[in-house]
N, CA, C and O of each residue as an XYZ file, in Angstrom:
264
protein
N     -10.471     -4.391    -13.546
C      -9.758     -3.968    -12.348
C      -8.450     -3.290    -12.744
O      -7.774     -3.859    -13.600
N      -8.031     -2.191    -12.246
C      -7.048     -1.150    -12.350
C      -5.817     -2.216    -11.536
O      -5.876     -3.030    -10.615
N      -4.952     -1.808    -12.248
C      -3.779     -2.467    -10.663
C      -3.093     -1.423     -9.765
O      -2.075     -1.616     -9.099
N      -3.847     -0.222     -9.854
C      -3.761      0.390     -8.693
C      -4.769      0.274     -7.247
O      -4.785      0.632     -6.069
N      -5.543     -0.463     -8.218
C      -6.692     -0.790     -7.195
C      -6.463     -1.709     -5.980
O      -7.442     -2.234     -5.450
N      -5.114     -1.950     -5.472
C      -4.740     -2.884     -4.615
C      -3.626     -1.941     -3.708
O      -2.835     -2.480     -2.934
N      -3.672     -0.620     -3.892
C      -2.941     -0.064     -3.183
C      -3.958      0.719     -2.480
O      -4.929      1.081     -3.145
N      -3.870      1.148     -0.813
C      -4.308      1.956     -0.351
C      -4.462      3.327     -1.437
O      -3.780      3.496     -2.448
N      -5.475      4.175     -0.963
C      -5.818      5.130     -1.399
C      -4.871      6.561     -0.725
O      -4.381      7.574     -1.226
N      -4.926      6.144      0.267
C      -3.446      7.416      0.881
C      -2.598      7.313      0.647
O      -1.855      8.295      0.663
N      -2.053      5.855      0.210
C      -0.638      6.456     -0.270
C      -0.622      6.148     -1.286
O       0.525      5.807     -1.576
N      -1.621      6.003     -2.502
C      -1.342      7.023     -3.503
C      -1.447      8.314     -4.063
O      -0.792      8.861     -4.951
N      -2.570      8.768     -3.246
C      -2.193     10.097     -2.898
C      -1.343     10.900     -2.245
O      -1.550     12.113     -2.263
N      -0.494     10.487     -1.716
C       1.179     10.765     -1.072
C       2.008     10.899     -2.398
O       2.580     11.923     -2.772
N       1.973      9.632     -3.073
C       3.014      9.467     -4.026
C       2.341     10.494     -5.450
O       2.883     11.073     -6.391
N       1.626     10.413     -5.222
C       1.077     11.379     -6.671
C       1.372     13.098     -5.880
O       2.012     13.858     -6.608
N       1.029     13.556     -4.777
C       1.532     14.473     -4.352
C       3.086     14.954     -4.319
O       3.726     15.994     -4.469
N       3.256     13.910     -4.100
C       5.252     14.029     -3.990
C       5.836     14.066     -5.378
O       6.774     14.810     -5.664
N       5.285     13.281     -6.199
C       5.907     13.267     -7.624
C       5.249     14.662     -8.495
O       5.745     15.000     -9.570
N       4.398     15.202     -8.045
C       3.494     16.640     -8.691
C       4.470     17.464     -8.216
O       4.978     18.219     -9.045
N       4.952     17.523     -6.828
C       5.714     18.716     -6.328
C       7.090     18.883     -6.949
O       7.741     19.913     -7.129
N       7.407     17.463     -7.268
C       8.989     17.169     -7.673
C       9.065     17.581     -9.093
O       9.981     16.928     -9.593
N       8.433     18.499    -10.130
C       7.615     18.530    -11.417
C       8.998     19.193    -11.816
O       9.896     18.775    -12.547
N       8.846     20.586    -10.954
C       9.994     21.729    -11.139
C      11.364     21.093    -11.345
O      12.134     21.337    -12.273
N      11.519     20.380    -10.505
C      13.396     20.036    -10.160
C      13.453     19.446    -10.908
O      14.445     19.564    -11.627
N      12.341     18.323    -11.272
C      12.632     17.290    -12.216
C      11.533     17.153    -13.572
O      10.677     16.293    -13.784
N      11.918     18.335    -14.366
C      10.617     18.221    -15.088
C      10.558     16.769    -15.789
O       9.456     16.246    -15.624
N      11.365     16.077    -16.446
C      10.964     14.788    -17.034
C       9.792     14.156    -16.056
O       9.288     13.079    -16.373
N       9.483     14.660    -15.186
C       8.253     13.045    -14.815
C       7.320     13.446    -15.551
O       6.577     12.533    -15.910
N       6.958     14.840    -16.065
C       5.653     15.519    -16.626
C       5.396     14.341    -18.184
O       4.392     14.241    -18.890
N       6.639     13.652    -18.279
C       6.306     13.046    -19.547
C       6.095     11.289    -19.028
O       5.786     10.416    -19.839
N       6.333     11.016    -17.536
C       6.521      9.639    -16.910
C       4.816      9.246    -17.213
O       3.911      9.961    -16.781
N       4.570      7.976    -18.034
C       3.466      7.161    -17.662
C       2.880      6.982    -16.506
O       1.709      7.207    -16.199
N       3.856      6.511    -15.795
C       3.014      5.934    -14.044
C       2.878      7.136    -13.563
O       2.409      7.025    -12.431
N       3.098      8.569    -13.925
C       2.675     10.066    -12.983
C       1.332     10.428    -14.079
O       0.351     10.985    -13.586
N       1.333     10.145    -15.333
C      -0.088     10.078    -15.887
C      -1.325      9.168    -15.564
O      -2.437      9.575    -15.227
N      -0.997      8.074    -15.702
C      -1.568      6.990    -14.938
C      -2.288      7.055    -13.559
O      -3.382      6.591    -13.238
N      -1.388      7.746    -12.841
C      -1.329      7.459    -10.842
C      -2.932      8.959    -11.117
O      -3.976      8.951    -10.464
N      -2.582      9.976    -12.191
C      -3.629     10.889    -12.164
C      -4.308     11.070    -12.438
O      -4.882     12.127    -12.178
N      -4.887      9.897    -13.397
C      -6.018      9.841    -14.198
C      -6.990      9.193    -13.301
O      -8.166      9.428    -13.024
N      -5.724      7.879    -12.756
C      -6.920      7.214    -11.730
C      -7.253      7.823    -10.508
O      -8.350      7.627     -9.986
N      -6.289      8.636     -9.949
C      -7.139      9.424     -8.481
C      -8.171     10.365     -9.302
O      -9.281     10.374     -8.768
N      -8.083     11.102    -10.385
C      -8.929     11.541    -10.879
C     -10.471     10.949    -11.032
O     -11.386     11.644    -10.591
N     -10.738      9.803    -11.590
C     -11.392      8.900    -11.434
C     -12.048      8.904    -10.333
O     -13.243      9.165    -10.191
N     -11.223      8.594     -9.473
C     -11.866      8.312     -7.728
C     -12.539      9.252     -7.267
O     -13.683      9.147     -6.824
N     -11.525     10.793     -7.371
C     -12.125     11.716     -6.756
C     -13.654     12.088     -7.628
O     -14.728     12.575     -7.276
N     -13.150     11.622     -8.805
C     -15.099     12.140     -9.615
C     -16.257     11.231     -8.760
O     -17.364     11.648     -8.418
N     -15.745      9.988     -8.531
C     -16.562      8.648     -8.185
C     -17.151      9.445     -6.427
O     -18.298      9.352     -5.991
N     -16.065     10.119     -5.778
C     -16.621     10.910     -4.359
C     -16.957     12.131     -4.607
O     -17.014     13.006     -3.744
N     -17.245     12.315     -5.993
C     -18.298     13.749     -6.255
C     -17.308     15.305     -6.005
O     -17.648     16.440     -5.673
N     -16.051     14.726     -6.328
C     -14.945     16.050     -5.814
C     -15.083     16.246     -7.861
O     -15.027     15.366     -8.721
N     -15.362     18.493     -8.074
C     -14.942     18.608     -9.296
C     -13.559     18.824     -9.229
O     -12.972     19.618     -8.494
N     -13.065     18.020    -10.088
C     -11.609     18.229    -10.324
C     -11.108     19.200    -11.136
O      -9.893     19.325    -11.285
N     -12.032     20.018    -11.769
C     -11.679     20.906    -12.015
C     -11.412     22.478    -11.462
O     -10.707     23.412    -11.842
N     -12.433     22.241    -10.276
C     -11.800     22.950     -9.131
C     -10.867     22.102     -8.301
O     -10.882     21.005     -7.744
N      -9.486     23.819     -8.597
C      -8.023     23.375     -8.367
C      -8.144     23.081     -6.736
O      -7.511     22.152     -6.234
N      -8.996     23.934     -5.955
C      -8.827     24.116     -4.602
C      -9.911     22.594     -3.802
O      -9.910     22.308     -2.604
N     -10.616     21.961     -4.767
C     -11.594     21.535     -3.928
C     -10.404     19.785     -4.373
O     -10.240     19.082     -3.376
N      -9.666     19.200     -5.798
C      -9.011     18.948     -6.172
C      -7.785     18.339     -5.062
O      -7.567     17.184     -4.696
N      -7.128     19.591     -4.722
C      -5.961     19.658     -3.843
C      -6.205     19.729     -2.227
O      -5.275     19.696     -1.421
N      -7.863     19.853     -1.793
C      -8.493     19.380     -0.730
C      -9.037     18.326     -1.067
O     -10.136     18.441     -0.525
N      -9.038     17.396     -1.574
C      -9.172     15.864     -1.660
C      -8.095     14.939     -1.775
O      -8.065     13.819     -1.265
N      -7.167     15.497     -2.511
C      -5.671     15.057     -2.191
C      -4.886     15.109     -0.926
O      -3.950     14.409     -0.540
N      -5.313     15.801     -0.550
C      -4.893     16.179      1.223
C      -5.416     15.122      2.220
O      -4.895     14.387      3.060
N      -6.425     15.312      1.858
C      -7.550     14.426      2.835
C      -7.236     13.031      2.994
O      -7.268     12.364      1.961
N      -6.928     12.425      4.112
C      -6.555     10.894      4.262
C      -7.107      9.741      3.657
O      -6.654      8.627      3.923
């Protein structure tokens, strides 16, 4: 078991959205664990609901999505 696995799924996709956008102003998070972490595992998820994450657009329409 992940210990993200006890947080809703929207808002970690909020917080992984908000900390991706904040990249520019603040580049140090690009090196933060918990912003690698928070993306490996929605990554994970979204493979597990059949989203390719390597498409950027289908990716950032699953992140959106509630």
């Amino acid at each position: 078991m992940n210990a993200l696995d006890s947080y809703p799924l929207a808002e970690l996709k909020l917080i992984y959205t908000t900390l991706h956008a904040a990249l520019t102003s603040e580049p140090r998070l690009m090196d933060s664990d918990l912003l690698q972490d928070l993306q490996s595992y929605l990554l994970t998820i979204a493979r597990e609901d059949g989203v390719d994450a390597s498409d950027h657009g289908a990716w950032a329409a699953w992140l959106a999505a509630p």
